[in-house]
C-alpha positions as CSV (number, residue, x, y, z in Angstrom):
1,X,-26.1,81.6,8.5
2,X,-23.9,82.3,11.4
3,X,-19.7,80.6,10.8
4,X,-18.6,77.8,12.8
5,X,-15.0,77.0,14.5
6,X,-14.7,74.7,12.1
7,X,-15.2,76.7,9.3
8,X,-12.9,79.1,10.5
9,X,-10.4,76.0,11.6
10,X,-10.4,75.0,8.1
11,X,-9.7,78.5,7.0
12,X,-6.8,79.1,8.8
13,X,-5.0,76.0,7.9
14,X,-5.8,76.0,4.4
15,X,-4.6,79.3,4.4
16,X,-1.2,78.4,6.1
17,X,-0.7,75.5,4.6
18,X,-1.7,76.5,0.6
19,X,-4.2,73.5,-0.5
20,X,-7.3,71.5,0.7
21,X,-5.3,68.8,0.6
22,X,-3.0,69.9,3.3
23,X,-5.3,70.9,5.6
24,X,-7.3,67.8,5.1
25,X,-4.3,65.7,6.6
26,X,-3.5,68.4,9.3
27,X,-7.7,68.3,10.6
28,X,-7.8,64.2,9.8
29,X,-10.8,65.3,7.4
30,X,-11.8,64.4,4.0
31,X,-10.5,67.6,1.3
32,X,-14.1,67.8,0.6
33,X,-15.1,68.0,4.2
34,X,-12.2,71.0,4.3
35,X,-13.3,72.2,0.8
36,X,-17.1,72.8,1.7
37,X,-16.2,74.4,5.2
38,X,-14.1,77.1,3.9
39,X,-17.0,77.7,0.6
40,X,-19.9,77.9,3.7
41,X,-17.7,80.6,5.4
42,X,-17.1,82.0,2.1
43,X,-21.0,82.4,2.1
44,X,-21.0,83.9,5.5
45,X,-18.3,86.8,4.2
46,X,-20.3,87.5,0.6
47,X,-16.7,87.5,-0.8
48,X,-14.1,84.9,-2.0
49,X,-11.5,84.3,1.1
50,X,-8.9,82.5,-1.4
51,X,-7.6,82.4,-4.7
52,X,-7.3,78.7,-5.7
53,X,-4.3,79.1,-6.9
54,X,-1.1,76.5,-6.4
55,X,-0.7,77.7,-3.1
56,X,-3.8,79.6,-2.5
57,X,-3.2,83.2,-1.9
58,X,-5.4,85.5,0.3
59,X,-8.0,87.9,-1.3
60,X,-8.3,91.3,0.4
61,X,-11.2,89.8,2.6
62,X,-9.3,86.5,3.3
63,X,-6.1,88.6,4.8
64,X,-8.1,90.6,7.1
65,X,-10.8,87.8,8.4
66,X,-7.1,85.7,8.7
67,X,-6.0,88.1,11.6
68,X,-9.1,87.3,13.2
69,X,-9.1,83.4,12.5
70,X,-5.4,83.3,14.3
71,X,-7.1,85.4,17.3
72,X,-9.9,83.2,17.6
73,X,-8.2,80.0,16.8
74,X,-5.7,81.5,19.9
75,X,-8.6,82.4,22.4
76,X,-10.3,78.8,21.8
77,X,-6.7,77.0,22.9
78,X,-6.8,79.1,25.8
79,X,-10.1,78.0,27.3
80,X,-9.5,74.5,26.2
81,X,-6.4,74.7,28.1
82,X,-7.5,76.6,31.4
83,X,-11.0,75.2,31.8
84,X,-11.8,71.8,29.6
85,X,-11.2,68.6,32.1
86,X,-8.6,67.0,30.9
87,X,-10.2,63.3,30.7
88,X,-12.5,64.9,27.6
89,X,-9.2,66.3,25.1
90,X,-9.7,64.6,22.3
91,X,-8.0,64.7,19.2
92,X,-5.6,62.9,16.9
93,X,-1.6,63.5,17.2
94,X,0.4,61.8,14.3
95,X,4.2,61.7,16.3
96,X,7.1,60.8,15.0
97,X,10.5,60.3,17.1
98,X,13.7,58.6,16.7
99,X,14.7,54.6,17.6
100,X,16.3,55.9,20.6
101,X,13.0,57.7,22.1
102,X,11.2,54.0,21.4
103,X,13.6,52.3,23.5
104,X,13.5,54.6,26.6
105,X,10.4,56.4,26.9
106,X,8.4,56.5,24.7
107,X,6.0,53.4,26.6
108,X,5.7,55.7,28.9
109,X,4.4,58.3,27.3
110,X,1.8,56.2,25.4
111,X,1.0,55.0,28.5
112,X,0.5,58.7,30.3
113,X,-1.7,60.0,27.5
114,X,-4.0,56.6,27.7
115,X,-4.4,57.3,31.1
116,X,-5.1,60.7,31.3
117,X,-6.9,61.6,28.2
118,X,-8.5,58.5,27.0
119,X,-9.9,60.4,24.0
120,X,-7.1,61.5,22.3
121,X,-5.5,59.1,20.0
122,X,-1.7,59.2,19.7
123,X,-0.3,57.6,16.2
124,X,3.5,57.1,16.7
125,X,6.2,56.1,14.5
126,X,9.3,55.5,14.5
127,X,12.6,56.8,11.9
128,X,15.5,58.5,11.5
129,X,15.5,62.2,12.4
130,X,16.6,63.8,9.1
131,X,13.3,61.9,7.6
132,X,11.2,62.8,10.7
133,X,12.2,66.7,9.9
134,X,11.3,66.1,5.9
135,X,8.0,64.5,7.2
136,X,7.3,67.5,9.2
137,X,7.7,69.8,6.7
138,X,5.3,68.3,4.3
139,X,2.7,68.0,7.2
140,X,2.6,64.4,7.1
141,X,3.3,64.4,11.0
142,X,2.5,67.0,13.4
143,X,5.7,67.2,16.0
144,X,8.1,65.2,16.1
145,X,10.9,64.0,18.7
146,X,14.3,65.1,17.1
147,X,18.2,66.0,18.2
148,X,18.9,69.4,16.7
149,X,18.5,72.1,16.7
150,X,19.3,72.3,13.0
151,X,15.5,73.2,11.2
152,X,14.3,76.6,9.8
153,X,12.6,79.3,10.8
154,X,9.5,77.4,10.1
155,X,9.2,75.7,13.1
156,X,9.3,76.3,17.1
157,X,11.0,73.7,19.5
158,X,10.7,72.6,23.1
159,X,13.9,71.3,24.6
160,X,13.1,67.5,26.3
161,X,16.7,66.4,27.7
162,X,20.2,65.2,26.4
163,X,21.8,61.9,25.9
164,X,25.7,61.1,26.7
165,X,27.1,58.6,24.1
166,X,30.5,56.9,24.8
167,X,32.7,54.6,22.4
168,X,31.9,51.3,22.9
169,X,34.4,48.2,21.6
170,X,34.2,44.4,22.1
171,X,37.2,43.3,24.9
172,X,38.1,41.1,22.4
173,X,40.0,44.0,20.3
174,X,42.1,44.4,23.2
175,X,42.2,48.2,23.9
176,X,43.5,49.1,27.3
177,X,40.7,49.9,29.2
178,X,42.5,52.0,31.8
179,X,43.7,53.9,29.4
180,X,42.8,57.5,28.8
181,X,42.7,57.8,24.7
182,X,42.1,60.7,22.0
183,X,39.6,60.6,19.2
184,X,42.5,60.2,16.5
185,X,43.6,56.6,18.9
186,X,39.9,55.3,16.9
187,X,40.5,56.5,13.4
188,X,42.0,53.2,12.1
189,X,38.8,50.9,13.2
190,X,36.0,51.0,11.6
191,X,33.0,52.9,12.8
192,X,29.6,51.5,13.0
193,X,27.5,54.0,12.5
194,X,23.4,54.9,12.3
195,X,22.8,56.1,8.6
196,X,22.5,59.3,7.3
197,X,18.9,59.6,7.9
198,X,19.9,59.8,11.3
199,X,20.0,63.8,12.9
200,X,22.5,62.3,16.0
201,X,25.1,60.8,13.2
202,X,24.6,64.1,10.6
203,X,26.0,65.8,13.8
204,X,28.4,63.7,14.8
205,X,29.7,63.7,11.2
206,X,30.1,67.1,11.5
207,X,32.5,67.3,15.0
208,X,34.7,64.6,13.3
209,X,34.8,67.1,10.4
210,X,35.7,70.0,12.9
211,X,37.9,68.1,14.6
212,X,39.7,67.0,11.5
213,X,38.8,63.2,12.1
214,X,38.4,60.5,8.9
215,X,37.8,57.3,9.7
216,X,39.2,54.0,7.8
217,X,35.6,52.6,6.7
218,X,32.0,52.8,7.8
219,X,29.2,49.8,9.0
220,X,26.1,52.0,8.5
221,X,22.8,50.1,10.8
222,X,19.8,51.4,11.3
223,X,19.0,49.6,14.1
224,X,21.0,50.3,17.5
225,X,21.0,47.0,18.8
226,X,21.8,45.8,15.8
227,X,24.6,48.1,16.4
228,X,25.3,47.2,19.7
229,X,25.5,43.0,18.7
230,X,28.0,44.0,15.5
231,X,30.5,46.3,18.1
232,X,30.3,42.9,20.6
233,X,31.6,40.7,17.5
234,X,34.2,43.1,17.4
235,X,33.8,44.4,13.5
236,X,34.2,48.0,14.6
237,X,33.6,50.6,17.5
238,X,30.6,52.9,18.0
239,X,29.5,55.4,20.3
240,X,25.7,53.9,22.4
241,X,24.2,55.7,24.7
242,X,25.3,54.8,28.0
243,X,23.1,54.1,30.1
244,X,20.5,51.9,27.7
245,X,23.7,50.1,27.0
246,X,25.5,49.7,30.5
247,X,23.9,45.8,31.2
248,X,26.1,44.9,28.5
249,X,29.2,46.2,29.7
250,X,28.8,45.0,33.1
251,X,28.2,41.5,31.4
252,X,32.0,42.0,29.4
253,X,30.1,42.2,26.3
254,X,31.1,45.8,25.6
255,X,33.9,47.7,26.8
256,X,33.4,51.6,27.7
257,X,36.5,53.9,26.1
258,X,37.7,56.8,28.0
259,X,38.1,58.7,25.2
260,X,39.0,63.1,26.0
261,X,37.7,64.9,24.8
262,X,34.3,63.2,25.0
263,X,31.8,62.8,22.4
264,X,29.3,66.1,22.6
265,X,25.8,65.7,24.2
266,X,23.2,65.5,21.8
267,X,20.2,67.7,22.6
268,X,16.4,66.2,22.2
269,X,13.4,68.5,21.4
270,X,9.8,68.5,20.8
271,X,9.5,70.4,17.1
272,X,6.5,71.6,15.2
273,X,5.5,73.9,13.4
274,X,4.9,77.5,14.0
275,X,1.7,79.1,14.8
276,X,0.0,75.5,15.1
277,X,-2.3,76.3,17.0
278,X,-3.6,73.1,18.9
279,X,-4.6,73.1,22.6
280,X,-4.0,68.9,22.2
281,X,-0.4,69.1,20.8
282,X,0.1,71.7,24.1
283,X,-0.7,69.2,26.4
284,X,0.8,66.3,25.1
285,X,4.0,68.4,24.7
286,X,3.8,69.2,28.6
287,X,3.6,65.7,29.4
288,X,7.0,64.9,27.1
289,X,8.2,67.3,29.7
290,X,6.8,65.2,32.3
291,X,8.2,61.7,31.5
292,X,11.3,62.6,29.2
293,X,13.7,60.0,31.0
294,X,17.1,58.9,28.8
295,X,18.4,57.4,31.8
296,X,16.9,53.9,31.1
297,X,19.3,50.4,31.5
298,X,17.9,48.5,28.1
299,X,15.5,46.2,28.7
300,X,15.9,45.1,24.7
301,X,19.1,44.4,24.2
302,X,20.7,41.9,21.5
303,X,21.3,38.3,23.0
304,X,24.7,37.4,24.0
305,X,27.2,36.4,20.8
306,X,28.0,32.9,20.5
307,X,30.5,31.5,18.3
């Protein structure tokens, strides 16, 4: 009985990933599916390729025919790459990425990989980037859309773009808006804020830290036009992105700060993890490349405040 690539598929992630049930979620097979590969190539060898321990470990036979599973595994996303047509990829790609990715261009991109590779099913959702990372780790997604970089060694990234956030008030705090403030100007209003769950405000937390900022009180939200609607009532500042956000400050709803220095740029990437080897994930990551676009006027945005 000759081995099959998806014996040798199975392998290879059980192996890097320590259980059945692991590599179950990472193939989108049943454990037992995953279970009965690895014993049929286990047949091919004549020897025991794992020790079912809690992870598995290799066995003598497991570490050497794991070299050649990464090869092979390797060689297969190469030709799949370089010579399969593109309308047959097929595959399933659990994604996850932020709130801000789902307002700008995300559509897009669901739209692109319906178009051009009809057989490969894209499962997105949507959360904060802190539990995007944690989701990663324990394989329940397999990249995700994040600001960083802040994750181990464990995973490779892809730089996508960067987003320019400004402080945004209601006119009806009445702050000058000719005039040119400082960060410590904002420190006695309240800040409305994503939650800690969010990567962009774990970051930002940290420059007010380095800059030795403390704000009076915080309105955590989880939702940034919720955000946007509590800044127009005027029950704190925030910083929005500002281009999604600029209809509303050409409508007087929000005001724009000039605040120096400005907020830093946060930095998007595609992250996964390391030596996952998947011709599908390569391709859908090109075409994040592709259609990466922050620079989107909201199309979503909270209805105007009425008192």
């Amino acid at each position: 009985m000759m081995y099959t690539l998806k014996q040798i598929e199975a392998f290879y992630w059980s192996c890097l990933l320590g259980s059945f049930s692991a590599s179950s979620k990472k193939l989108h097979a049943t454990q037992s599916a995953v279970a009965k590969r690895v014993a049929e190539l286990e047949s091919f060898v004549g020897r025991p390729l794992l020790e079912r321990s809690t992870p598995f470990t290799l066995t003598p036979a497991g570490q050497q025919l794991f070299s050649f599973a990464q090869e092979m595994l390797e060689l297969n996303s190469r030709i799949i790459d370089r010579m399969a047509d593109p309308s047959g990829l097929e595959g399933i790609v659990q994604l996850g990425a932020t709130e801000l990715i789902g307002l700008t261009w995300l559509a897009t991109l669901i739209h692109e990989v319906r178009s051009r590779y009809p057989k490969l099913q894209l499962l997105p959702e949507l959360d904060g980037g802190i539990t995007l990372y944690e989701r990663l780790r324990r394989n329940e997604i397999d990249v995700a859309i994040l600001p960083g970089p802040f994750w181990s060694y464990e995973f490779d990234s892809i730089y996508l773009g960067a987003v320019q956030k400004a402080w945004m008030v209601s006119p009806s705090l009445g702050i000058d808006a000719g005039a040119t403030l400082s960060p410590n100007d904002l420190t006695h209003y309240p800040i409305i804020s994503q939650p800690a769950s969010s990567a962009a405000a774990h970051m930002y937390d940290a420059w007010y830290a380095k800059a030795g900022l403390a704000f009076e009180r915080v309105i955590t939200c989880n939702n940034l036009g919720m955000i946007a609607k509590l800044t127009m009532m005027g029950l704190g500042i925030s910083h929005l992105q500002q281009t999604y956000f600029q209809p509303l400050v050409e409508a007087g709803l929000l005001q724009q700060l000039d605040v120096q220095p400005p907020l830093p740029e946060v930095c998007y990437y595609a992250v996964f993890r390391k030596r996952s080897i998947n011709p599908v994930t390569t391709k859908l990551i090109e075409l994040m490349q592709e259609v990466c676009d922050f620079d989107v006027a909201g199309s979503f945005l909270p209805q105007v405040v009425t008192r």
